[in-house]
N, C-alpha and C positions, 0 to 999 in steps of 0.2 A: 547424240542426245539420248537415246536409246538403249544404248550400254549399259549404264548403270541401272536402270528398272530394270531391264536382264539379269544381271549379276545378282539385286537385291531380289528378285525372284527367283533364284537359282538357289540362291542362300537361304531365302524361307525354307521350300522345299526341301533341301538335305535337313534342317536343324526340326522339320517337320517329321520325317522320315527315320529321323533317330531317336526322334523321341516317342513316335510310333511304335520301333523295333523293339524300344526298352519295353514298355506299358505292355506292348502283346507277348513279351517275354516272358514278363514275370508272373503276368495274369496264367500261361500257359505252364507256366514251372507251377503254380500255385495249385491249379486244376489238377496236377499229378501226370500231365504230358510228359515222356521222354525230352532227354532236354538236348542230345545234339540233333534230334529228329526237329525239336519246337527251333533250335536254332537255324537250322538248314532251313524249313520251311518258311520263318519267317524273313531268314532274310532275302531268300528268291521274291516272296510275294511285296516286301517294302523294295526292293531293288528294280523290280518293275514298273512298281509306282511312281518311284522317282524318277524313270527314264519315260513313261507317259508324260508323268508334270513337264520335264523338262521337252521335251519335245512339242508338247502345246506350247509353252513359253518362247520356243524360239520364233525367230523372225527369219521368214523364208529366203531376204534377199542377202542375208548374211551367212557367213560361215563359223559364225560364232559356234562353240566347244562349248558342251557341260564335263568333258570326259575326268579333268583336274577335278573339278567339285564330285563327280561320279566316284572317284577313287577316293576320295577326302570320306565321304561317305562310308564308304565301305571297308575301310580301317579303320574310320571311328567303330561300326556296326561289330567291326572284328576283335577289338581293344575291349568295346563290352563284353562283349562276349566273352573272351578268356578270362575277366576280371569276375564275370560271374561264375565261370565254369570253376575259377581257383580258389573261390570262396564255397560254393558247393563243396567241392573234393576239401575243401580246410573242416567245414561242420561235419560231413561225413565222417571223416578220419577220425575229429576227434570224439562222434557220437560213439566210435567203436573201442577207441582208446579209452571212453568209459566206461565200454560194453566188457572192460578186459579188467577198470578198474574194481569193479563189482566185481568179478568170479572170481579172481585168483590168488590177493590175499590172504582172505577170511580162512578158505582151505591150506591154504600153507603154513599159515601159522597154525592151525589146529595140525596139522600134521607134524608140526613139530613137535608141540608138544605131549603129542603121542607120542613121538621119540619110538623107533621100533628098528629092526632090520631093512624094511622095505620103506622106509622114508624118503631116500631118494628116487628109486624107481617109482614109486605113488606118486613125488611131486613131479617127476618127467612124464609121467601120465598124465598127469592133469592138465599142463603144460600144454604138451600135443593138444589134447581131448579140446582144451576149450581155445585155444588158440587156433587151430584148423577151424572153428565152428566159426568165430570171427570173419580169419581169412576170406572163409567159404561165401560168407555173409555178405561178405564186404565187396569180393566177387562180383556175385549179383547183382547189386547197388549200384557200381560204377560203370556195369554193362554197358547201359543208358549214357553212357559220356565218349563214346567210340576212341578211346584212348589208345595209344600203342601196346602192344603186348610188354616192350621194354616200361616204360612208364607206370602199366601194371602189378607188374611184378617187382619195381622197387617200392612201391606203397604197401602191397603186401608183405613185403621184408623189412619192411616199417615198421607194420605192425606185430609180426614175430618179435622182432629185436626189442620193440616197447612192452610186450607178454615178457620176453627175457630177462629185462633190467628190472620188470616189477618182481620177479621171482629173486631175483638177485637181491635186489637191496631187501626186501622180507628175509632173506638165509642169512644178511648181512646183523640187521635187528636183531634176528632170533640170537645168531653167534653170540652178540653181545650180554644174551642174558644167559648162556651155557653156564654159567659158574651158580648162579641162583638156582637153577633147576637142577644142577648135580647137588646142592646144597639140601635143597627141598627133598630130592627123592632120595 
């Protein structure tokens, strides 16, 4: 008879507990908290809780388990988690992939149209100069997400290769107006 208010107490608790996890998440992401540290922490101190609640809720002369709802718990808590962490790393990425879209056109094309001997070695310069500055940037930023060094360094060849094609398709533009400017000058 007692089963089921166990279970339906059990079930508070976890959907209590995750919705805890969320709201002290994003208030602590918001705050400017590191965020695998806000995730770590919180979810030791909501996983606590839930094994407090659930052990006041048990009934001493049973051997009833919370450990299935415990784990249900803590994949959902982990599932948030990644889903926020990969929407972070998605706005970061692309706050930097605007940070690349701003620098490096505007000079490319004006270097074209200077047109000169050092054309390409100035746009390879530029290239490097603000694409490293990015990288470096972007570095920093994801510190805070204790990522793997491999994982790292494909985001940052990310955003080289997207520095790359934007200087690409600008050589690719310009090429097309090669005959007007030979025409002009």
């Amino acid at each position: 008879i007692v089963y089921p208010a166990y279970t339906t107490m059990i079930g508070h608790l976890r959907s209590k507990a995750l919705k805890d996890f969320k709201t002290n998440l994003d208030r602590s992401l918001n705050n400017g908290r590191g965020f695998a540290s806000s995730i770590h922490s919180w979810n030791k101190s909501i996983m606590l809780e839930f094994d407090k609640g659930s052990t006041d809720a048990s009934v001493r002369q049973t051997n009833w388990d919370a450990s299935k709802v415990r784990d249900e718990l803590q994949y959902d808590i982990d599932s948030h988690a990644l889903s926020v962490c990969n929407a972070e790393l998605l706005e970061i990425t692309t706050n930097f992939e605007k940070q690349l879209d701003k620098a490096l056109p505007k000079p490319v094309e004006s270097l074209f149209e200077t047109g000169g001997k050092d054309t390409w070695p100035s746009i390879r310069k530029l290239l490097k100069r603000e694409t490293e500055a990015v990288v470096s940037e972007f570095s920093d930023c994801v510190a805070g997400f204790f990522l793997e060094e491999k994982t790292v360094e494909k985001m940052k060849q990310s955003l080289r290769d997207y520095a790359r094609k934007l200087v690409e398709n600008k050589a690719r533009e310009e090429a097309g107006k090669v005959m007007y400017r030979m025409k002009d000058r």
